[in-house]
C-alpha positions in Angstrom: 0.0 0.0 0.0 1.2 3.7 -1.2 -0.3 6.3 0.7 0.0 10.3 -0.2 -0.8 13.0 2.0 -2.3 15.5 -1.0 -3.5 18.1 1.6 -2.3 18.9 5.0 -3.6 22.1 5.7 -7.4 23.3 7.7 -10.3 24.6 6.2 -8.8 27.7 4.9 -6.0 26.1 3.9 -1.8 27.9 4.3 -1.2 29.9 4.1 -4.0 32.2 5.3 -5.2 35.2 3.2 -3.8 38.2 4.0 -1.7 36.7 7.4 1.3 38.2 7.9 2.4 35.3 10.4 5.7 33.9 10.3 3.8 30.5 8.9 2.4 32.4 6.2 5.3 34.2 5.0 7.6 31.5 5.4 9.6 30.5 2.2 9.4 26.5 3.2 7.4 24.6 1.2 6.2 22.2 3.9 4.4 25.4 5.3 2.8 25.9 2.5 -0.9 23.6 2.8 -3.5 22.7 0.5 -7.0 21.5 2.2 -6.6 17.9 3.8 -7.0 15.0 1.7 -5.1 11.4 1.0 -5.0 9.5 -1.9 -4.2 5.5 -1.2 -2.9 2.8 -3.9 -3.4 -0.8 -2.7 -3.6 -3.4 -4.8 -3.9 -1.7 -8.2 -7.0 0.3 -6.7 -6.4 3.8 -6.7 -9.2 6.1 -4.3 -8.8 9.1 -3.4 -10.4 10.4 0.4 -12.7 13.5 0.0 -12.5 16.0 -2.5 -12.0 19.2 -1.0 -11.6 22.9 -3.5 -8.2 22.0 -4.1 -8.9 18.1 -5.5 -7.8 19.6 -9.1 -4.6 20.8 -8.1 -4.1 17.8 -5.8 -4.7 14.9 -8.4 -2.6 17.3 -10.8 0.3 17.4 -8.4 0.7 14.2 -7.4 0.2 12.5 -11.6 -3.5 10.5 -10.8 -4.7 9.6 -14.1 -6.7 7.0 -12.7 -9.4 7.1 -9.8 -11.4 4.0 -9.2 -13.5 5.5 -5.9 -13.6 8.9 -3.5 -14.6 8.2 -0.1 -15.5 11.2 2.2 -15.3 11.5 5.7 -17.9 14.3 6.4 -20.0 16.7 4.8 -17.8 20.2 5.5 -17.4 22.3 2.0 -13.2 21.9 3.1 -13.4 18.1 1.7 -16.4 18.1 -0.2 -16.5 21.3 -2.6 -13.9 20.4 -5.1 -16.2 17.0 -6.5 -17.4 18.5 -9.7 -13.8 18.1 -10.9 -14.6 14.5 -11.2 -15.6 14.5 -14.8 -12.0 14.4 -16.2 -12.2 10.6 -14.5 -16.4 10.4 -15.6 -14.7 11.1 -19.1 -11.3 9.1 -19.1 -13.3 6.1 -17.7 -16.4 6.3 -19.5 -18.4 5.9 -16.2 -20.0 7.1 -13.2 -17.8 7.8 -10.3 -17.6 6.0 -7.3 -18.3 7.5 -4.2 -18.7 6.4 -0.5 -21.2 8.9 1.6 -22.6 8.2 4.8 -26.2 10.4 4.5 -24.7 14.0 6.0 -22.2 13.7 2.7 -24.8 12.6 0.4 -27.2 15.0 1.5 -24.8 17.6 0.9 -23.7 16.2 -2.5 -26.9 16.1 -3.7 -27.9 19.8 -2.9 -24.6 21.4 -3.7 -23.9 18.9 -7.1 -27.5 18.5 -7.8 -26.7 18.4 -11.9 -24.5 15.6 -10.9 -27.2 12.6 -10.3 -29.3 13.3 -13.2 -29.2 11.4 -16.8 -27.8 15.0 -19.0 -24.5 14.6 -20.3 -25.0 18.5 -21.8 -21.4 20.1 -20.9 -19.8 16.8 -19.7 -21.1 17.2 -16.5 -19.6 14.9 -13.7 -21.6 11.7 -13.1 -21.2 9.9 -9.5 -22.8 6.7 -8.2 -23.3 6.9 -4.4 -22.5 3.9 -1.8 -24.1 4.9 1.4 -21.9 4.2 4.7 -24.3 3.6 7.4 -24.7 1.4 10.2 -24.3 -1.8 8.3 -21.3 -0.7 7.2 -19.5 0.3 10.4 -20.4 -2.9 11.7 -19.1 -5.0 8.7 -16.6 -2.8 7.0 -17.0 -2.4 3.1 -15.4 -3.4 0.0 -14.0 -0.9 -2.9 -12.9 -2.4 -5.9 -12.1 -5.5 -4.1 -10.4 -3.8 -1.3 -11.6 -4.3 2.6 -12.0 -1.4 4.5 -13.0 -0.6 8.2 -15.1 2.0 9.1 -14.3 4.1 12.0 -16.7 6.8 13.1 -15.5 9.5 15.7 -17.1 12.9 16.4 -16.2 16.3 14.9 -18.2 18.0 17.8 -21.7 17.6 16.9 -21.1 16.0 13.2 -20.0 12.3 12.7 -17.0 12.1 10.7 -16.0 8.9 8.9 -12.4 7.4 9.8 -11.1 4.7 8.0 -8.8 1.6 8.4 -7.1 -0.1 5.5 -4.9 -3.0 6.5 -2.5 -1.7 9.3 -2.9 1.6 7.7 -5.9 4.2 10.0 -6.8 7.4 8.9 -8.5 10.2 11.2 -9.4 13.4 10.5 -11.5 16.3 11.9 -12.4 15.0 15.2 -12.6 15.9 19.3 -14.2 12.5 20.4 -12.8 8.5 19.6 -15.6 6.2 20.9 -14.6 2.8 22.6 -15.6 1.0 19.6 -13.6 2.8 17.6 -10.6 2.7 19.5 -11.0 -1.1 19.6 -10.8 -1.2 15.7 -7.6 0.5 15.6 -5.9 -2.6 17.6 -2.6 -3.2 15.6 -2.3 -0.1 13.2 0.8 0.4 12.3 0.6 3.7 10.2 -1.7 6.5 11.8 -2.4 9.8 10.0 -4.9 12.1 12.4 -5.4 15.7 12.4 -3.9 18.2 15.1 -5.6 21.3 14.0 -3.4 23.6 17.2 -1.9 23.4 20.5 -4.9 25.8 22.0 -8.0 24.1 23.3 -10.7 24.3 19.8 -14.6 22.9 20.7 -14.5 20.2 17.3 -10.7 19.5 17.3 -8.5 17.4 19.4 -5.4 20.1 20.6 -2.0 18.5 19.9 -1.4 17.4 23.5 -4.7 15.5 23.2 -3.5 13.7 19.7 -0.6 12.9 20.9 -2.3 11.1 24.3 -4.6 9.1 21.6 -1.4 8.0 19.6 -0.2 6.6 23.1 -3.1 4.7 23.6 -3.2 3.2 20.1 0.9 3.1 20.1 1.0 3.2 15.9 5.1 2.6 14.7 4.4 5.5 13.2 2.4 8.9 13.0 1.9 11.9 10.9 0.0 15.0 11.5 -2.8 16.3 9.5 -5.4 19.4 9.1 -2.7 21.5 10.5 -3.5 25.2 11.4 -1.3 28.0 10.5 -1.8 28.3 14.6 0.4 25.3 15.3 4.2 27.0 13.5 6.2 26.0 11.1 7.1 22.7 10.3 10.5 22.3 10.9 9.9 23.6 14.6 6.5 22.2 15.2 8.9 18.7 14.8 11.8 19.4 16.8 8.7 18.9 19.5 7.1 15.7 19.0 8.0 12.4 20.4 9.2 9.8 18.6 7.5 8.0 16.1 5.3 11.4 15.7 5.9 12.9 12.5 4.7 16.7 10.8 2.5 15.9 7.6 3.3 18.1 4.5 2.1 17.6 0.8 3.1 15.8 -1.1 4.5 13.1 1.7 4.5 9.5 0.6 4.3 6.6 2.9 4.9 3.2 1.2 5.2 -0.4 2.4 2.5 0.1 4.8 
């Protein structure tokens, strides 16, 4: 499995408009975030998680040319909005694209891409099939193109969010809440990419003390850090910080052999 952190950044992205910060001005590229997002090869199945307004420039940057499936974690525009852009894969494929909603996400699909569930093909307009996530599902797991996966629901506040577990491999993002069952599912991951929005207390986000007190409980080999505020510092200082094992997420990152 080949997993790549496309987006590392929070809902309005890094750096901020008009911040003068020393995060925004910095001249590192690692400071430098696009909205948070993963794409994941396993098996020859290639599926993107959420779509957020920068899923063009993120399937340009890291070369996709093929997308069997996007799965979404929640319903906020920051990993929704960018879904229209699925029509260069509706047109390279010849077919509808696959997509894995619980009903927040497909709520929100369906009022915000409404053109996109009809039978018009005027304009090329993106075509998506929905596969709804709900209870069934995060008792049994699902399957995507022949590939297992776990579902792992936590709480962003009020708003389930949709974790996910591939193999050894967990992924956890916009949350302040891990329910028992939950945390029993992530027994033996051995990569863990969660979000750490800042180090000040946020009423939907874990702080980074709190992330790193769930990555002792689940004891991953390794960690990286994702949804990462322009709040939290730069990179290179934010990870002369961390324990070991914990690791700063950028764009771009790969992890392989997972």
């Amino acid at each position: 499995m080949k997993v790549t952190l496309l987006g590392t950044g929070t809902s309005q992205g890094v750096p901020v408009i008009g911040c003068k910060c020393d995060v925004c001005v910095s001249d590192d590229p690692k400071d430098s975030r696009l909205r948070t997002s993963i794409f994941i090869e396993v098996n020859g199945v290639n599926v993107a998680v959420d779509s957020g307004p920068d899923f063009r420039t993120q399937m340009l940057n890291a070369g996709v040319n093929k997308l069997d499936a996007i799965v979404y974690t929640h319903e906020h525009k920051d990993h929704v909005a960018g879904m229209d852009d699925v029509r260069a894969f509706n047109q390279m494929e010849g077919k509808a694209m696959e997509v894995w909603a619980n009903k927040g996400v497909e709520i929100a699909l369906r009022r915000d891409f409404h053109y996109a569930f009809g039978d018009s093909m005027i304009g090329g307009l993106p075509k998506v099939k929905i596969n709804k996530l709900g209870k069934y599902e995060e008792e049994n797991g699902f399957v995507v193109e022949g590939v297992e996966w776990i579902l792992l629901p936590v709480m962003h506040k009020d708003m389930e969010v949709c974790g996910f577990r591939v193999g050894d491999f967990a992924y956890i993002t916009d949350v302040n809440f891990i329910p028992d069952d939950t945390f029993n599912k992530l027994t033996g991951v051995k990569v863990l990419v969660i979000s750490a929005l800042r180090k000040e207390s946020h009423p939907s986000h874990f702080t980074l003390n709190e992330v790193l007190q769930v990555v002792e409980m689940i004891k991953p080999e390794a960690t990286f850090l994702t949804h990462l505020s322009h709040y939290i510092g730069k990179h290179d200082d934010l990870g002369r910080e961390l324990p070991d094992g914990v690791f700063v997420g950028f764009d771009g990152l790969i992890i392989e052999n997972v």
